[in-house]
C-alpha positions as CSV (number, residue, x, y, z in Angstrom):
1,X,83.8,-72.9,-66.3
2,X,83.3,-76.5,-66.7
3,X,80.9,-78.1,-63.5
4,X,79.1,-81.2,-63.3
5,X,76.8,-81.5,-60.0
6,X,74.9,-85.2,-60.4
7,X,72.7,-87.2,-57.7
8,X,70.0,-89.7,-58.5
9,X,67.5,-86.6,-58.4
10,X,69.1,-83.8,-60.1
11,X,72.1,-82.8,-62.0
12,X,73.8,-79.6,-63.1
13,X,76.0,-79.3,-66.4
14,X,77.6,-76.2,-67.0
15,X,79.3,-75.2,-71.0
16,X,79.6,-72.6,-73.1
17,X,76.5,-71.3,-75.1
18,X,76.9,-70.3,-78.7
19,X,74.4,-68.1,-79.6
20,X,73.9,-65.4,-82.2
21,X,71.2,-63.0,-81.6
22,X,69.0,-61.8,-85.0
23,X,66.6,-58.9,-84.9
24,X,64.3,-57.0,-87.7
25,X,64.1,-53.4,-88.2
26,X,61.0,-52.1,-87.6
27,X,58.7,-52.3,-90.4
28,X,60.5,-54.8,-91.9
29,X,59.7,-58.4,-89.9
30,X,58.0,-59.9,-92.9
31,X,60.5,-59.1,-95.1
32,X,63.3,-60.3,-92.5
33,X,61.6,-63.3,-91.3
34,X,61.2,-64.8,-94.8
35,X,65.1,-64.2,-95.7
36,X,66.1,-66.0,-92.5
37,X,63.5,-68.6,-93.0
38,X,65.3,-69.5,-96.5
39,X,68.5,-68.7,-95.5
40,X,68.4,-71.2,-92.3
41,X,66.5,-73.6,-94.4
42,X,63.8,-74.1,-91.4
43,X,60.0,-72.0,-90.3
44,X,60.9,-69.5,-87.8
45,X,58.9,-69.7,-84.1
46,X,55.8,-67.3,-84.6
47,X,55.4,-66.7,-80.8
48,X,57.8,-65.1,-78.2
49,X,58.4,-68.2,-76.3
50,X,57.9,-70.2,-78.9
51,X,61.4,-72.3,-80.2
52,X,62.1,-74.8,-83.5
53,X,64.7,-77.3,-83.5
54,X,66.0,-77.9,-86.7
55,X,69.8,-79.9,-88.0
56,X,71.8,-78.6,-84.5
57,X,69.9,-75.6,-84.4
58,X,67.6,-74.0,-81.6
59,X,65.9,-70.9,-82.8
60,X,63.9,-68.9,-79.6
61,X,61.6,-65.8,-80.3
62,X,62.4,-63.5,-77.3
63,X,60.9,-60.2,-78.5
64,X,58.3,-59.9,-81.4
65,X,61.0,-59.3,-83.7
66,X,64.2,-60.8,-82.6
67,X,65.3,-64.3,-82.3
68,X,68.0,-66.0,-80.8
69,X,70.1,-69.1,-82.2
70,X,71.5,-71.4,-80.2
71,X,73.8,-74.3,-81.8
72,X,73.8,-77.7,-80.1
73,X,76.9,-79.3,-78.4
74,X,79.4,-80.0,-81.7
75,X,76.9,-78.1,-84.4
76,X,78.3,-75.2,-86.6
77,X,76.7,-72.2,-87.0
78,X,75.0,-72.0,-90.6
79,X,75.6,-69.2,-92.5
80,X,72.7,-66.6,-92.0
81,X,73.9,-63.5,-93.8
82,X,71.7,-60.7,-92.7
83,X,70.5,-58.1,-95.3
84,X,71.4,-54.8,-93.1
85,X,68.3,-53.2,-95.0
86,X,66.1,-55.8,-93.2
87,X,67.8,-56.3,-89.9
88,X,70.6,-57.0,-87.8
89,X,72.9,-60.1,-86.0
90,X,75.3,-60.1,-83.0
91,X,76.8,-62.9,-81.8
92,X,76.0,-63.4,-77.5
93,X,78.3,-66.2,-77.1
94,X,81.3,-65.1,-75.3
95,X,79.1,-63.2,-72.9
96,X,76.7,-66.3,-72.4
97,X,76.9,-70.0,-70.8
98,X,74.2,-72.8,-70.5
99,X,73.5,-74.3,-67.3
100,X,71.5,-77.6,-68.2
101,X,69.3,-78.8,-65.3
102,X,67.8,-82.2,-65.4
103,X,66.4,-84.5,-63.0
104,X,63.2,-85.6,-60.5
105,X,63.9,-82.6,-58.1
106,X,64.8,-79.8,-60.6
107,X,61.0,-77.8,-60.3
108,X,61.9,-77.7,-56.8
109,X,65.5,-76.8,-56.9
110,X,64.1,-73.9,-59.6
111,X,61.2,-72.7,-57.6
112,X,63.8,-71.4,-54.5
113,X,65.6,-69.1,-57.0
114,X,63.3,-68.6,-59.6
115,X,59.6,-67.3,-60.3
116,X,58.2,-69.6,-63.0
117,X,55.2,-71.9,-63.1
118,X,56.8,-75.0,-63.6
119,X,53.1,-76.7,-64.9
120,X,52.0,-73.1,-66.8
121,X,51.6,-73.8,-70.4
122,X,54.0,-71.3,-71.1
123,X,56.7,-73.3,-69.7
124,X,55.9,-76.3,-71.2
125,X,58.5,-78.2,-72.5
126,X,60.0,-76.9,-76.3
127,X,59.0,-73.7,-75.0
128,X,61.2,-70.6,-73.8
129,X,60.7,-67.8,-70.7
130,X,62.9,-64.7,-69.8
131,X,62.8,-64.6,-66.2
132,X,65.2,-63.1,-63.7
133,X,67.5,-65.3,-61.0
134,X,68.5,-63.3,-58.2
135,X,68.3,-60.3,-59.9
136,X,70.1,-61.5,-63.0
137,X,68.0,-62.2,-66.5
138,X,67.8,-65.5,-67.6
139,X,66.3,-67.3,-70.5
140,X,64.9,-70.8,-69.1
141,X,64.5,-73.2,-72.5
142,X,61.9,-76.1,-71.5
143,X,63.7,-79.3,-72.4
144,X,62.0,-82.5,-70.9
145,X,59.3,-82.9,-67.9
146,X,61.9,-83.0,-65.7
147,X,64.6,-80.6,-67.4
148,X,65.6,-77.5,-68.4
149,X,68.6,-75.4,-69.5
150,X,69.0,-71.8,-68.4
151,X,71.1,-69.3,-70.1
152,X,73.0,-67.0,-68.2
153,X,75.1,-64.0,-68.5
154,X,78.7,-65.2,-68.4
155,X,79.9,-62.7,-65.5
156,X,76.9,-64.1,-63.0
157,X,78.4,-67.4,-64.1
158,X,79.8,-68.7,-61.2
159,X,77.4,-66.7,-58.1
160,X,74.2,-68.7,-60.2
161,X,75.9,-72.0,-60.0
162,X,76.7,-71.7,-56.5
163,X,73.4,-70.2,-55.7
164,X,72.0,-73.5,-57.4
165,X,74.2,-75.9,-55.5
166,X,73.2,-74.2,-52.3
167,X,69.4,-74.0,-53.5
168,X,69.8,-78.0,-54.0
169,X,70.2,-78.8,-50.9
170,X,68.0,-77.0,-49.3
171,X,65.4,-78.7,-51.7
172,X,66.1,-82.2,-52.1
């Protein structure tokens, strides 16, 4: 599902979203975190919310003990063997795509379809929130002042854009 909606005040991108989701077992986080910290060559967000960039590579706490990675546009996944004492991995691409949001007019565009403080410090930008859209859980990644990606479960794919589109124009 390729879509590109663009004015001078907000624009909508739609792609694919590879993403490989990590997760400790329980009693074993330090442990874990340190081997993916070597192995991905890069210090591991310490907060849920929290995210580190790092060669391609965006790594989001969700839950105290699992993290997502997400590669950039082009970027190949490194290899991040997980020790199955220590934890586990599953890939969430196929069942994920990234809406990226940008523009003057996208806190306002957001706020008819989401529930997020755009100026919270929680939602700063570099930062991470689950929320839900319609019904549907989302992660919203921070990007910028003025955008934002959201990632999306594949199947709501085409209802969120729509919704979006729709939500635009009412906004703007």
């Amino acid at each position: 599902m390729a879509s590109l909606v663009s004015s001078q005040d907000f624009s909508l991108s739609v792609a694919d979203c590879p993403l490989i989701q990590v997760e400790a077992w329980s009693g074993t986080l330090r442990q874990f975190e340190s081997s993916l910290s070597a192995s991905l060559g890069a210090e591991l967000p310490s907060s849920v919310g929290e995210t580190v960039h790092h060669n391609g590579l965006l790594i989001i706490r969700v839950a105290p003990r699992r993290l997502w990675l997400a590669l950039d546009d082009g970027a190949s996944m490194p290899s991040s063997a997980i020790d199955p004492n220590l934890g586990c991995s599953v890939s969430l691409g196929e069942g994920r795509v990234r809406f990226s949001l940008a523009g003057a007019n996208t806190a306002r565009v957001l706020s008819t379809c989401i529930a997020v403080d755009w100026h919270a410090p929680t939602v700063a930008p570099g930062r991470a929130v689950q929320t839900s859209f319609h019904h549907v859980p989302v992660l919203l990644l921070r990007t910028g002042e003025t955008s934002c990606d959201l990632v999306v479960p594949r199947s709501f794919a085409r209802s969120l854009h729509d919704w979006l589109v729709d939500c635009r124009s009412e906004a703007i």
